[in-house]
LOBAZA-756241 format. One line per 8 residues: number of its first residue (from 1); their letters; for each residue x, y, z of N, C-alpha, C, CB. Coordinates in Angstrom, 1 decimal, padded with zeros to 4 digits, m for minus. Glycine has a CB too. Layout:
N
NUM> A> X Y Z X Y Z X Y Z X Y Z ~ ...
This chain:
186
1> XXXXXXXX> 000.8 m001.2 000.0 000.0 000.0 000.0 000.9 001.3 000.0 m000.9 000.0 001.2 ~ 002.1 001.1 000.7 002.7 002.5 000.9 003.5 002.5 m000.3 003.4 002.8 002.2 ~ 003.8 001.3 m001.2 004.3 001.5 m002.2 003.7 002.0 m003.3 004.6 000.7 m002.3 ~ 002.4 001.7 m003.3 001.4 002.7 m004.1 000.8 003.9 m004.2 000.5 002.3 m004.1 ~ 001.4 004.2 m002.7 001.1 005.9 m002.6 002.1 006.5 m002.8 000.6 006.4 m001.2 ~ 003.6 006.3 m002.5 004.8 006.8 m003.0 004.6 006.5 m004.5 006.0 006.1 m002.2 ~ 004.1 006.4 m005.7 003.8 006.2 m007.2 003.0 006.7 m007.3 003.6 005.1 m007.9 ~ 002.4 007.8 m006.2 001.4 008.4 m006.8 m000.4 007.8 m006.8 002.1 008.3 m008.0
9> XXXXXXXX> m000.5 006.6 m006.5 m001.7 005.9 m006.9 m002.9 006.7 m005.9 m001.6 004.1 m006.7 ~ m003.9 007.5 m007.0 m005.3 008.1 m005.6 m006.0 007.3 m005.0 m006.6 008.9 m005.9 ~ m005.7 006.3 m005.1 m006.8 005.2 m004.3 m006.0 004.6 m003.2 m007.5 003.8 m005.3 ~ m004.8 004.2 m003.4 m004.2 003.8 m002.0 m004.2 004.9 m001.0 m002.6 003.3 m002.2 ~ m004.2 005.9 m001.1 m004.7 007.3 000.4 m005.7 007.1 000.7 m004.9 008.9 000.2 ~ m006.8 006.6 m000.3 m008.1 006.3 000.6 m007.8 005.2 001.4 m009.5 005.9 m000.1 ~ m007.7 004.1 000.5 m007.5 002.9 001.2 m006.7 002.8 002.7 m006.8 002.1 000.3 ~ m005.6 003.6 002.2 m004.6 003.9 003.7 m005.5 004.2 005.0 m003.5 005.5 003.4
17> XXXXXXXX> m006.0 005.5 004.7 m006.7 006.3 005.8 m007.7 005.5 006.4 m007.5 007.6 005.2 ~ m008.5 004.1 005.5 m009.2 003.3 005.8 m008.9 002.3 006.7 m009.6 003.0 005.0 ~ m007.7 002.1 006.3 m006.6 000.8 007.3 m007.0 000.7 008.7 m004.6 001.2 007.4 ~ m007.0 m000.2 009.3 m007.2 m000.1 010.9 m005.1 m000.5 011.0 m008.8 m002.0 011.9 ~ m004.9 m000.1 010.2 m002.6 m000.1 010.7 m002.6 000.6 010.2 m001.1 m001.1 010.5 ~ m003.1 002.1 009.8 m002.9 002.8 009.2 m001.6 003.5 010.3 m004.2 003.3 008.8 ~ m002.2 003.8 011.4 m001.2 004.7 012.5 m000.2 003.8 012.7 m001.9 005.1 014.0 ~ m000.1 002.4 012.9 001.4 001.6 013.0 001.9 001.9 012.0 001.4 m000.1 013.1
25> XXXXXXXX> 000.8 001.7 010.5 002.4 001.8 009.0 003.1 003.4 009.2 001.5 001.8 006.6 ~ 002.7 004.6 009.7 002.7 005.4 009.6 004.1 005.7 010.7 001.4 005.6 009.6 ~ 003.9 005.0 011.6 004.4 005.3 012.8 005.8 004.2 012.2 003.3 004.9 014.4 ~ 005.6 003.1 012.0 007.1 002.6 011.5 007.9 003.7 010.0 006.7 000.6 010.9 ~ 006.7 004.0 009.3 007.5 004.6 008.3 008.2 006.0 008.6 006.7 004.7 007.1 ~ 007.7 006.7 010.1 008.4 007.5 010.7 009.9 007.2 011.2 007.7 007.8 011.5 ~ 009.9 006.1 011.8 011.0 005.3 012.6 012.2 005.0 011.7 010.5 003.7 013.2 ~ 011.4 004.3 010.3 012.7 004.0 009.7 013.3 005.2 008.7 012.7 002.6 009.0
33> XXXXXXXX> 012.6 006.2 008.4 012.9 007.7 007.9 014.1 008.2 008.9 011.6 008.8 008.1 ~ 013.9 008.5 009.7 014.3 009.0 011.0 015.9 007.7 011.3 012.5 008.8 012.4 ~ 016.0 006.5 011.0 017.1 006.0 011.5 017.7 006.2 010.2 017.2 004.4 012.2 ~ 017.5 006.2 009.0 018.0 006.3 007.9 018.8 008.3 007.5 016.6 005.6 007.0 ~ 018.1 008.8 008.0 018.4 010.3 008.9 019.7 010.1 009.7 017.0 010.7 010.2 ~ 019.2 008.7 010.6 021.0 009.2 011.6 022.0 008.4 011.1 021.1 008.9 013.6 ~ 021.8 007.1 010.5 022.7 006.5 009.3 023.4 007.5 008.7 021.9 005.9 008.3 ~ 022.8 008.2 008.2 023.3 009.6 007.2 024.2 010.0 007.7 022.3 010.8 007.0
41> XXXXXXXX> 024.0 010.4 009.0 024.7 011.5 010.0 025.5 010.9 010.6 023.9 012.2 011.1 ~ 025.9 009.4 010.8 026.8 008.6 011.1 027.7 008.4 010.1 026.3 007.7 011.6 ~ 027.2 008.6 008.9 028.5 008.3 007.9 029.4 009.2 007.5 028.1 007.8 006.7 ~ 028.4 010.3 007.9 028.7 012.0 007.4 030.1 012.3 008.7 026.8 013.4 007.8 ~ 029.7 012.0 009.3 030.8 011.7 010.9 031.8 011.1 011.0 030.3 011.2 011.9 ~ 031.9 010.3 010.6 032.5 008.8 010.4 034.1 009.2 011.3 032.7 008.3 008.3 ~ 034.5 010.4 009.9 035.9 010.2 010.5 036.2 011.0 012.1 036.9 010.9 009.3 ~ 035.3 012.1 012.0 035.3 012.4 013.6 034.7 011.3 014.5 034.4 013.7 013.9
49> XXXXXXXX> 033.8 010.5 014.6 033.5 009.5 015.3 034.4 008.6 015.5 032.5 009.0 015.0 ~ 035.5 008.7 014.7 037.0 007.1 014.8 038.1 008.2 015.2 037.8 006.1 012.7 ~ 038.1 009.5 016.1 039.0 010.0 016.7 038.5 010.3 018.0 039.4 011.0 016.0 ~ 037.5 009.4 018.3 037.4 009.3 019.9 038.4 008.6 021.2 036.1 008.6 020.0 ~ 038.6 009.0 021.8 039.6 007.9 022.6 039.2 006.7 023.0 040.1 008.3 023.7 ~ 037.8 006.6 023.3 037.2 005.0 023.4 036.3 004.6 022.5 036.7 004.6 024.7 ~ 036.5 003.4 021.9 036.1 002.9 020.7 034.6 002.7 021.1 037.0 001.5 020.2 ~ 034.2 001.9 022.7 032.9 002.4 022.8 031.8 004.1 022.1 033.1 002.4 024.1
57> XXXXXXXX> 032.9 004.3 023.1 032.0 006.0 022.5 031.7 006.3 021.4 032.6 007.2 022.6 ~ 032.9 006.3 020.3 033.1 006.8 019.4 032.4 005.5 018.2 034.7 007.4 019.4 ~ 031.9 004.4 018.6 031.2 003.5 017.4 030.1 002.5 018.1 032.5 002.5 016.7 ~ 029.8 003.5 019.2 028.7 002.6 019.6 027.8 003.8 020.2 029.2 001.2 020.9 ~ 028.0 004.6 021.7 027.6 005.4 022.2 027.2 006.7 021.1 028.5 005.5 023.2 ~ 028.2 007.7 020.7 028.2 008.4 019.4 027.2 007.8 018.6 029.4 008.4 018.8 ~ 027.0 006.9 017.5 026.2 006.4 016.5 025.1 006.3 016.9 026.5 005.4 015.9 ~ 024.7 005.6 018.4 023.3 005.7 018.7 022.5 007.1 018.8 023.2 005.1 019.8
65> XXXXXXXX> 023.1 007.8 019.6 023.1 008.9 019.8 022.4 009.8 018.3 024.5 009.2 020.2 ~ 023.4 009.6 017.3 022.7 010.4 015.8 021.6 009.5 015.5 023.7 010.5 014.3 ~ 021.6 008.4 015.7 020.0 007.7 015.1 019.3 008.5 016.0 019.5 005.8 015.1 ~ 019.6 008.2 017.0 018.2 009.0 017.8 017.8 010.6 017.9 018.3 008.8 019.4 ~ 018.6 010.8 017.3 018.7 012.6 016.8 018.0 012.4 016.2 019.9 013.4 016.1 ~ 018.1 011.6 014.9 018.0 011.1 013.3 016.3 011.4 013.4 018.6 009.1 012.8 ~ 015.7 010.4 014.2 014.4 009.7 014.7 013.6 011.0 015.2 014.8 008.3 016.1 ~ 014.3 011.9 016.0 013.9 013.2 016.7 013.3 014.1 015.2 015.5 014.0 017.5
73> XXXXXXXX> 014.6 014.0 014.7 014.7 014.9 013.3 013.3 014.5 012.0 016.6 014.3 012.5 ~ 013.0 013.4 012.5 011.9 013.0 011.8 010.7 013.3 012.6 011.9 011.7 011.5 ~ 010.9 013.1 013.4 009.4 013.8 014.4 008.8 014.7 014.1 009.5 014.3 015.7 ~ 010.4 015.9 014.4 009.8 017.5 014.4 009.6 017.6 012.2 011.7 019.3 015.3 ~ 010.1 017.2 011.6 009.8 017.4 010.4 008.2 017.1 010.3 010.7 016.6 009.4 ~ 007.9 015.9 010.5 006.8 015.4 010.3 005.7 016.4 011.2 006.9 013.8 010.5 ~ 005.8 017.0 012.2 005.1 017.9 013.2 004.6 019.3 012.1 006.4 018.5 014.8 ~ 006.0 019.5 012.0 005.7 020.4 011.1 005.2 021.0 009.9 006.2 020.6 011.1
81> XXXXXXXX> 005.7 019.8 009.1 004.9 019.7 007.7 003.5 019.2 008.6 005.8 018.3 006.3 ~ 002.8 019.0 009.0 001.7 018.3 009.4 000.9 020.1 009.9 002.2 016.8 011.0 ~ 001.5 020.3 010.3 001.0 022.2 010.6 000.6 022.6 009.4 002.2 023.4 011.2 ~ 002.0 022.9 008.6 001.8 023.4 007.1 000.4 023.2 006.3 002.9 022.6 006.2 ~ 000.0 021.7 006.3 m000.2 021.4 005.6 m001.8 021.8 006.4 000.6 020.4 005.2 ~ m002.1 021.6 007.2 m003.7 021.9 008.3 m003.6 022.9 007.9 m004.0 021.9 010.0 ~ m002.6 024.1 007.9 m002.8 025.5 008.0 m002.9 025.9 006.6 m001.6 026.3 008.6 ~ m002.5 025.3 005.4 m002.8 025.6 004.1 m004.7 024.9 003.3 m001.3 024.8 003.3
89> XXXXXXXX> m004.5 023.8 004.2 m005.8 023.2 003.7 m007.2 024.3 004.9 m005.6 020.8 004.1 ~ m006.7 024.8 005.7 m007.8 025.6 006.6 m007.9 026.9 005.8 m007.2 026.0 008.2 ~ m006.8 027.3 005.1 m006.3 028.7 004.5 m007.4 028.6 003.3 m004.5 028.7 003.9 ~ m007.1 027.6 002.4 m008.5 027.5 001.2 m009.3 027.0 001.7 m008.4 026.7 m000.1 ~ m010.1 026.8 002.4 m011.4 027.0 003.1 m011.8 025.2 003.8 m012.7 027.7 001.8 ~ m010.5 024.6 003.8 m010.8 023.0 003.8 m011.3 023.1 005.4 m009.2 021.7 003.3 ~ m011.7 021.9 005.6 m011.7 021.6 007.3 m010.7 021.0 008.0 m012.7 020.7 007.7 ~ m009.6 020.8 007.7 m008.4 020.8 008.6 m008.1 019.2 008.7 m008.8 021.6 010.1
97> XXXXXXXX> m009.2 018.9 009.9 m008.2 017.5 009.6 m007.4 017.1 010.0 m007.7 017.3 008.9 ~ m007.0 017.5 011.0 m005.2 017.8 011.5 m004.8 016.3 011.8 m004.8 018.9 013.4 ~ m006.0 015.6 012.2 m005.9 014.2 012.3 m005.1 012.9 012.0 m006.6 014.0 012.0 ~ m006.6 013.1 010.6 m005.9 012.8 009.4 m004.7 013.3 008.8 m006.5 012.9 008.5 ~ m004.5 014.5 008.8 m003.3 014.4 007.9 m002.0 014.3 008.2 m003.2 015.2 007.3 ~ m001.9 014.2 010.0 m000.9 013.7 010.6 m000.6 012.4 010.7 m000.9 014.0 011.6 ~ m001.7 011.8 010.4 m002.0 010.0 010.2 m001.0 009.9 008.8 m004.2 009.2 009.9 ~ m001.2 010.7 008.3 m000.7 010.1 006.7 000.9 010.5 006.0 m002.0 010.8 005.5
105> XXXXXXXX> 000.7 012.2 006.9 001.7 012.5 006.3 003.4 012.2 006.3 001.4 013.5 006.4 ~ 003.7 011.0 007.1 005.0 010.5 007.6 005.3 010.0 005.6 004.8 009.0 009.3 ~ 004.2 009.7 005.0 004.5 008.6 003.8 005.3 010.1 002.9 002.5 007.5 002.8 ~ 005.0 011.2 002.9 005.8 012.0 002.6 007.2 012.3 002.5 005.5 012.6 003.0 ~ 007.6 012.2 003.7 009.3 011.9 004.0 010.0 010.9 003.7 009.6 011.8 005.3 ~ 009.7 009.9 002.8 010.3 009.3 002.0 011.0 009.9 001.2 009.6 008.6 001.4 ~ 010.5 010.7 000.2 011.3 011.3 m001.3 012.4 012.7 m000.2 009.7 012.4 m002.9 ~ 012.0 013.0 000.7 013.0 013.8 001.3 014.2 013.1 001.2 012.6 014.2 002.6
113> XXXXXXXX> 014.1 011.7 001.7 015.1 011.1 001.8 016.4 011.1 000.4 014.4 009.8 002.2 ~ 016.0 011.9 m000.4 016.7 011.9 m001.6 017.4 012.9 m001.6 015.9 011.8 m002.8 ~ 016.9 014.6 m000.7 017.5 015.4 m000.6 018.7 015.0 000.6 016.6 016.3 m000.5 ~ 018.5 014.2 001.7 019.4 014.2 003.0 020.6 014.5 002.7 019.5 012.9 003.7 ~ 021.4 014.0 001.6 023.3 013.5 002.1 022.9 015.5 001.7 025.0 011.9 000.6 ~ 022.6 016.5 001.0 022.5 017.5 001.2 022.6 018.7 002.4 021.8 017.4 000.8 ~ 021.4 018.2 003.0 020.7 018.8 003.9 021.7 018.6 005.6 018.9 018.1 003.8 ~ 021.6 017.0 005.4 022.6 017.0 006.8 024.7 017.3 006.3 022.3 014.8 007.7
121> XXXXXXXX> 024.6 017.8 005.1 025.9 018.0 004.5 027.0 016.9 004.6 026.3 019.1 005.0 ~ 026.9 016.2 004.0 027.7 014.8 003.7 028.5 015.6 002.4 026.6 013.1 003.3 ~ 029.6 015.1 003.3 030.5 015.7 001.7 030.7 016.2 000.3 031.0 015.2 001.3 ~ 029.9 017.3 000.2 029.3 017.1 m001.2 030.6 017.2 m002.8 027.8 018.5 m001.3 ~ 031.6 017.8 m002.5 032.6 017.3 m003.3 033.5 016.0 m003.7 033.2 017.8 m003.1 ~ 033.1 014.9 m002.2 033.4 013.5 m002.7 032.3 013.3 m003.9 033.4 012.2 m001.4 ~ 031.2 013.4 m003.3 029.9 013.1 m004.4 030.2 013.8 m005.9 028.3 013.7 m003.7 ~ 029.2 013.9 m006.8 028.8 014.4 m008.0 028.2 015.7 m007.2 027.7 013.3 m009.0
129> XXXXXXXX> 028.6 016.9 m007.4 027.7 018.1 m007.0 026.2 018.3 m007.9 028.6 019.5 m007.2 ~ 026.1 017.6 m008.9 025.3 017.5 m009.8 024.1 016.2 m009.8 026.3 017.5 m011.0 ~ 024.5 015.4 m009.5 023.6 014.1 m008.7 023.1 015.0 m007.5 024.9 012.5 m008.0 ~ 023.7 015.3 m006.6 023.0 015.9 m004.8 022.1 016.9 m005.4 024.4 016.9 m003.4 ~ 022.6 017.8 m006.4 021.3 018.7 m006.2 020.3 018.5 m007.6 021.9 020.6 m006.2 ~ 020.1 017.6 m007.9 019.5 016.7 m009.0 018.4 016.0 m007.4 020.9 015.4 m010.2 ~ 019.3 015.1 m006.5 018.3 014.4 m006.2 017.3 015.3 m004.8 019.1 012.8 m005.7 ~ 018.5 016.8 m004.9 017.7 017.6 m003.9 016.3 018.0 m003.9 018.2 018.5 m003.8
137> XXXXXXXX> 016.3 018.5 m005.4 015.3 018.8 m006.1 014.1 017.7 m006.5 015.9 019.2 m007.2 ~ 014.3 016.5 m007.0 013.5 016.1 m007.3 012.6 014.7 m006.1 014.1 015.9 m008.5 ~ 013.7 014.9 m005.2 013.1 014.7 m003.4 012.1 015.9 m003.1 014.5 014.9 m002.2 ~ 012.4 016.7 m003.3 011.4 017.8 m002.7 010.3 018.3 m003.5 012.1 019.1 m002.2 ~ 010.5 018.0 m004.8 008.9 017.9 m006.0 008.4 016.6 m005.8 009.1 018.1 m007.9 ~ 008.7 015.9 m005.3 008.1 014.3 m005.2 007.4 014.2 m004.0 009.2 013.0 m005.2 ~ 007.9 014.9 m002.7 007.5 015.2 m001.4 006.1 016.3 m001.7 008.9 015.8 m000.3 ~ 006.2 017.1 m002.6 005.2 018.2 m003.0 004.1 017.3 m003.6 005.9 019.2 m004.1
145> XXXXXXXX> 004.4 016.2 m004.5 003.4 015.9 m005.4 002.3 014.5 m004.1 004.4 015.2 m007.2 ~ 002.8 014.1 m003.1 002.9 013.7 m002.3 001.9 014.6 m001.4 004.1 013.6 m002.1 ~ 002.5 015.4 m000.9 001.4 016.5 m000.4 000.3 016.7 m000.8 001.7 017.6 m000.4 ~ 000.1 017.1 m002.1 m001.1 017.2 m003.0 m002.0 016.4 m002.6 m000.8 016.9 m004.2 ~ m001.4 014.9 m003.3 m002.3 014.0 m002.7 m003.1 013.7 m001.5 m001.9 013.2 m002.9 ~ m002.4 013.8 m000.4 m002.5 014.2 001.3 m003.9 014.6 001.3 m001.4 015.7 001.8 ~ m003.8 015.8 000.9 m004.9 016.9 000.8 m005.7 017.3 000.0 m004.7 017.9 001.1 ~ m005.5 016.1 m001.3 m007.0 015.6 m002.1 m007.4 014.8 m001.3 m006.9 015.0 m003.4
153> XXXXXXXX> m007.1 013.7 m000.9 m007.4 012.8 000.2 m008.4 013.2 001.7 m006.1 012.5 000.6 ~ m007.7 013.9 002.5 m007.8 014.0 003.7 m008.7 015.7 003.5 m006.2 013.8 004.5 ~ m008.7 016.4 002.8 m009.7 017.8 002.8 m010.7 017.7 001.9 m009.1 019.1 002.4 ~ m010.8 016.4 000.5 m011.5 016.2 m000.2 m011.6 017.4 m001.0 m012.5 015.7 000.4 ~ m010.4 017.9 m001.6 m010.1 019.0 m002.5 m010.3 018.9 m003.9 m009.0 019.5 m002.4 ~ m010.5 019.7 m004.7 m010.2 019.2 m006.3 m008.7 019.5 m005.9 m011.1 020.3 m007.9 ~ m008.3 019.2 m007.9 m006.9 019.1 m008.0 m005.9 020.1 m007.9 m006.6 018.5 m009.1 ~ m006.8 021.4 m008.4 m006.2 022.3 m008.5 m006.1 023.2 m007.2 m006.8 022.7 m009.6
161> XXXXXXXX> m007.2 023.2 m006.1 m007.4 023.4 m004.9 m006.1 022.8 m004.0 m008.7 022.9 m004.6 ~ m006.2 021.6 m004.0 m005.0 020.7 m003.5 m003.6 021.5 m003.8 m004.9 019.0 m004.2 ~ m003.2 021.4 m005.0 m002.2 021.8 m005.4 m001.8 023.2 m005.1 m002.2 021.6 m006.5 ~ m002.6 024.6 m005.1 m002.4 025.8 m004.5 m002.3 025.6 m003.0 m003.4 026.7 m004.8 ~ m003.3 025.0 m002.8 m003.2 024.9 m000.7 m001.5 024.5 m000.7 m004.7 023.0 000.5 ~ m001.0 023.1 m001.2 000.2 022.8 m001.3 001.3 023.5 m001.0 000.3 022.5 m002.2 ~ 001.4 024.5 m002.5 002.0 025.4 m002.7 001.8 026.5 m001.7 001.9 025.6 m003.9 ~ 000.6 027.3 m001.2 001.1 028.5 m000.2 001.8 027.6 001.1 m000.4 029.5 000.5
169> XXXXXXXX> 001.5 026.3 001.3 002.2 025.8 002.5 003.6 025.5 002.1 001.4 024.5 003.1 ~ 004.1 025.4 001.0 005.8 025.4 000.9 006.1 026.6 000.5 006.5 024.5 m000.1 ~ 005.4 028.0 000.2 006.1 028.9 m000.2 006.3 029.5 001.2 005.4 029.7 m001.3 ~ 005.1 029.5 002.2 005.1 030.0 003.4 006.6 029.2 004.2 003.6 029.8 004.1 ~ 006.7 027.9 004.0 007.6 027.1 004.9 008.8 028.0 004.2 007.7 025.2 004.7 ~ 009.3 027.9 003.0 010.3 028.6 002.4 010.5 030.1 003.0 009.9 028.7 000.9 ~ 009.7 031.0 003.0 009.9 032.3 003.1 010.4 032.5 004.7 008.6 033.1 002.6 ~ 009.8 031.5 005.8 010.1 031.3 006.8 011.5 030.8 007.1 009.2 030.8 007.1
177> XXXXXXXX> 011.8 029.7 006.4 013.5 029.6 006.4 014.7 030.2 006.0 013.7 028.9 006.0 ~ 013.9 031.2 004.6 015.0 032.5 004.3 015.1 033.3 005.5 014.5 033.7 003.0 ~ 013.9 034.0 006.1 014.2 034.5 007.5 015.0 034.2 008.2 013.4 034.5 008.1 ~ 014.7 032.7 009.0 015.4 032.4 010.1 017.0 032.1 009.6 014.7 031.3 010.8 ~ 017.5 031.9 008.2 018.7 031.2 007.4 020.0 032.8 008.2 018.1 031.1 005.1 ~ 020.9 032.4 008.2 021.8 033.4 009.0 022.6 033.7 007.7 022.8 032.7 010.6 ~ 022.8 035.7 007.8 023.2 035.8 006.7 024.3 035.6 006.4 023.0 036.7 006.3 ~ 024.8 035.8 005.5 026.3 035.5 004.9 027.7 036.7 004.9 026.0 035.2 003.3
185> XX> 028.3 036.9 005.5 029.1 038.3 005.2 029.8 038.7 004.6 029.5 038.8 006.0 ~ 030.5 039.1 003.7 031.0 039.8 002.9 032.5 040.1 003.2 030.2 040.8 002.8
């Protein structure tokens, strides 16, 4: 099922929402977002984590530590986008829902997972600079198109409704992170 909603399919969101495991698939596909998050952040580390003085710390204590960051880091995303997305579907006149669309919207943070070695900054000159912001991008239009569906689903929107509510809820998230983003100096 969650493979059919990550492709896009409109009937697996109903079906989902209908699930009596809807909140377990939801709640594991948070968990393993979230360790795959501190995976990231453990590899990204790697070589500071092998200059610890005890090998405990530095490959056992340390690594747990970032999954559970990792796992944290998925929470508040998912908290958040879960606001966005009430506050954009309340904004065009939907009924909110906050419920539902917290029930569902963990299946979102999948395609993020395309932006990560980015975002948590994993080396991006060992990599292709051209692959990372290839998969930055098309992680975060896949998480968008994703959304959409969300809130055709869960506000019972047309398509085009869905897709503006969408969009003021990432332009607003956007304009909010230029703000808080620390400037650069000269």
């Amino acid at each position: 099922m969650i493979g059919k909603m990550i492709v896009l399919e409109r009937d697996a969101y109903q079906t989902f929402m209908e699930s009596q495991k809807a909140s377990k698939y939801s709640r594991a596909t948070l968990v393993m977002v979230g360790v795959i998050y501190g995976m990231m952040a453990v590899i990204a580390n790697l070589q500071f984590l092998s200059g610890f003085d005890s090998l405990f710390l530095g490959f056992v204590i340390a690594p747990f530590l970032l999954i559970a960051l990792g796992i944290l880091m998925a929470v508040v995303t998912k908290f958040g986008l879960t606001l966005l997305l009430w506050a954009g579907a309340r904004a065009f006149g939907g009924p909110g829902r906050m419920k539902e669309v917290n029930q569902i919207v963990s299946i979102s943070l999948l395609p993020g997972l395309l932006s990560a070695p980015f975002l948590i900054g994993i080396d991006i000159l060992s990599l292709s600079l051209i692959l990372v912001i290839i998969g930055l991008f098309f992680g975060i239009g896949w998480m968008y198109l994703i959304c959409v569906r969300i809130i055709e689903t869960t506000q019972q929107f047309s398509k085009a409704k869905a897709y503006l509510s969408v969009l003021a809820s990432f332009v607003f998230f956007t304009s909010v992170y230029y703000l808080i983003l620390p400037v650069p100096t000269l």
